[in-house]
N, C-alpha and C positions, 0 to 999 in steps of 0.2 A: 504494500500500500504506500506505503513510504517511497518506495524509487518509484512505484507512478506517480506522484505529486509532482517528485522533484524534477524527473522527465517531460511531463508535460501541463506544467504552469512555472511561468516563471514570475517566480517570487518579488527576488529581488526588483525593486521601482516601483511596484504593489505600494499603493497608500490602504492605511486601516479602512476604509470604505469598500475598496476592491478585497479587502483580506476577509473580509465580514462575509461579502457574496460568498468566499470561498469558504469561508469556514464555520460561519455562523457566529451570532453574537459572539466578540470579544469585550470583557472585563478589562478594562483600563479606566486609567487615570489620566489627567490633562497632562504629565509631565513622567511615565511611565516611557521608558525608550528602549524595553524587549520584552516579547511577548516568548513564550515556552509553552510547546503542545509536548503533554506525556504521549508518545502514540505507542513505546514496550513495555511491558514489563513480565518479569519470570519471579516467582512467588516460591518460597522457602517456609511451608507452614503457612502461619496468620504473619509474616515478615518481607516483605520484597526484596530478592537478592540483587535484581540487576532490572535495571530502569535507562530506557533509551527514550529523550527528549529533540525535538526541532526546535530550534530555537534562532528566532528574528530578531534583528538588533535595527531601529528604527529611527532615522536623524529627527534633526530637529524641526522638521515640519513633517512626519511622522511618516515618511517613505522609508519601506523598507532598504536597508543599506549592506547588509549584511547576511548572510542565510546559513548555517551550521547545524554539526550534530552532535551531542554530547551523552554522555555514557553515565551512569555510575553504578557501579558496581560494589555490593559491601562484602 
């Protein structure tokens, strides 16, 4: 799901207007500059072991600028 997103929308110069059609209501603030979609995770018990995030980093007139993936793993 994730490499089709990235494959065929392109993110980055996306303003929160455009990111909204795409992904529904986002929670922000007037002064919030990245947004973080949970889209993995692998579960250890009632515990999460590993958590895969997308995550937007958004200038100052709230275009996206930035596009990444970040991990974490306990």
């Amino acid at each position: 799901m994730l490499d089709d997103l990235l494959e065929n929308h392109q993110l980055k110069g996306m303003n929160l207007h455009e990111l909204e059609e795409l992904f529904g209501y986002i929670d922000s603030t007037s002064n919030r500059r990245k947004i973080n979609f949970e889209v993995y995770q692998e579960w250890d018990g009632i515990d999460p072991f590993y958590t895969k995030y997308l995550n937007l980093r958004l200038n100052k007139d709230r275009i996206v600028d930035s596009v990444y993936i970040s991990e974490y793993q306990r």
